[in-house]
C-alpha positions as CSV (number, residue, x, y, z in Angstrom):
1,X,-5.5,14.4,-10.3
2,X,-3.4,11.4,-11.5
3,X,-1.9,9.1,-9.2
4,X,1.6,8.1,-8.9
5,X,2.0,4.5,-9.9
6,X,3.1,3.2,-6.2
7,X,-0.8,4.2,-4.9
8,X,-2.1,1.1,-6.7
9,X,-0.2,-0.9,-4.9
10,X,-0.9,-0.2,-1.3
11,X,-4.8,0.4,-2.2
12,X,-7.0,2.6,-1.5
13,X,-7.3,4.4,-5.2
14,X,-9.7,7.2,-5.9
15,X,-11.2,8.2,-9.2
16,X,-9.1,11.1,-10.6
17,X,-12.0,13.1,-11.6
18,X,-14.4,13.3,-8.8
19,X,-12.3,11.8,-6.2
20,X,-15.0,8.6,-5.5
21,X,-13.3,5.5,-3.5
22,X,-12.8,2.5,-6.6
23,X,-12.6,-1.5,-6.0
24,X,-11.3,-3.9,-8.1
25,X,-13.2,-5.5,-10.6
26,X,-16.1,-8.2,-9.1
27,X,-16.0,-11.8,-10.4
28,X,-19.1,-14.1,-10.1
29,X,-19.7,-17.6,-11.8
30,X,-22.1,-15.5,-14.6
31,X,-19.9,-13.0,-14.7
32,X,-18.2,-9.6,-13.8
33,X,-18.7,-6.2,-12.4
34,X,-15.9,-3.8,-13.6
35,X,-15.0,-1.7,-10.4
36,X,-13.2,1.2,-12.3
37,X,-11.0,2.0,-15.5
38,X,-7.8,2.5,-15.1
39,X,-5.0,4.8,-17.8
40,X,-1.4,4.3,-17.6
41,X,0.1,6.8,-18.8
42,X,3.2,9.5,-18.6
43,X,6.2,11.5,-20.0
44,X,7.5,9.6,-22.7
45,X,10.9,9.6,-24.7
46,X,12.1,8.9,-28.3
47,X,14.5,5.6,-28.0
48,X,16.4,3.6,-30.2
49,X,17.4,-0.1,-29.9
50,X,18.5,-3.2,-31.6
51,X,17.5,-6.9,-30.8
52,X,20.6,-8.3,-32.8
53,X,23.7,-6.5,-34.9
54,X,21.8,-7.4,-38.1
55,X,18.5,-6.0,-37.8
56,X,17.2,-2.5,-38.4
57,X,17.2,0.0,-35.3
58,X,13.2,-0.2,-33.7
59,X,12.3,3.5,-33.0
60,X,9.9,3.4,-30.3
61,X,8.4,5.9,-27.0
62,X,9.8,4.7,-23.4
63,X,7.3,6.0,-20.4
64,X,10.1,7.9,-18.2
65,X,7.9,8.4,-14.9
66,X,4.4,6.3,-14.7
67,X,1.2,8.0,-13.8
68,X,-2.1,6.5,-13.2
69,X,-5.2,8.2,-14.3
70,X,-8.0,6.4,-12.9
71,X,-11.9,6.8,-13.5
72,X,-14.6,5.4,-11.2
73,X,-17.7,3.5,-13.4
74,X,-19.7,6.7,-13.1
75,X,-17.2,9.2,-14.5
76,X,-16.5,7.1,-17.3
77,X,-20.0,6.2,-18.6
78,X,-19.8,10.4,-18.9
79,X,-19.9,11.1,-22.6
80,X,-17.2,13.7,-22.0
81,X,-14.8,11.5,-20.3
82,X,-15.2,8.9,-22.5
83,X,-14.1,11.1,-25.4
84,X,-11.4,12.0,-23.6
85,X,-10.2,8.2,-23.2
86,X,-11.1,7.0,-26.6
87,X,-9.0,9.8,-28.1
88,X,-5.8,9.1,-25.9
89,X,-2.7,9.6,-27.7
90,X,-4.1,11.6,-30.2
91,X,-2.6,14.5,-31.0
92,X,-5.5,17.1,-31.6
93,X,-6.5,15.5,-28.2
């Protein structure tokens, strides 16, 4: 189930597929152990603006409500998830 954007915050997140506690990412001096994978992601809209009078309008899609999809390291080394993330935004998806 995907998160509302305010749970990363306070801690505590959980993967949204089979609901596993997630840390943050480990740093050593050789290097790193990725804790989980995190999506942002949400209901979008067409808008419309310009950066002076002159230029051309820039089209472009504004997230309305964010959501966090999060994946522990063991969901997403599933070949089936990973499809699923790699073909994000896609629209045969």
């Amino acid at each position: 189930m995907p998160q509302q954007a305010s749970a990363a915050e306070g801690g505590g997140l959980r993967c949204s597929r089979c609901g596993a506690a997630v840390v943050g990412t480990l740093h050593t001096r050789a290097g790193y152990t990725v804790g989980f994978y995190l999506l942002h992601t949400g209901p979008t809209d067409e808008a419309t603006m310009r950066r002076r009078d002159d230029e051309a309008p820039i089209t472009y899609r504004r997230l309305l409500e964010a959501v966090e999809v999060v994946s522990c390291v063991g969901c997403f080394a599933r070949p089936d998830v990973r499809r699923l993330w790699l073909a994000f935004g896609d629209e045969a998806a």
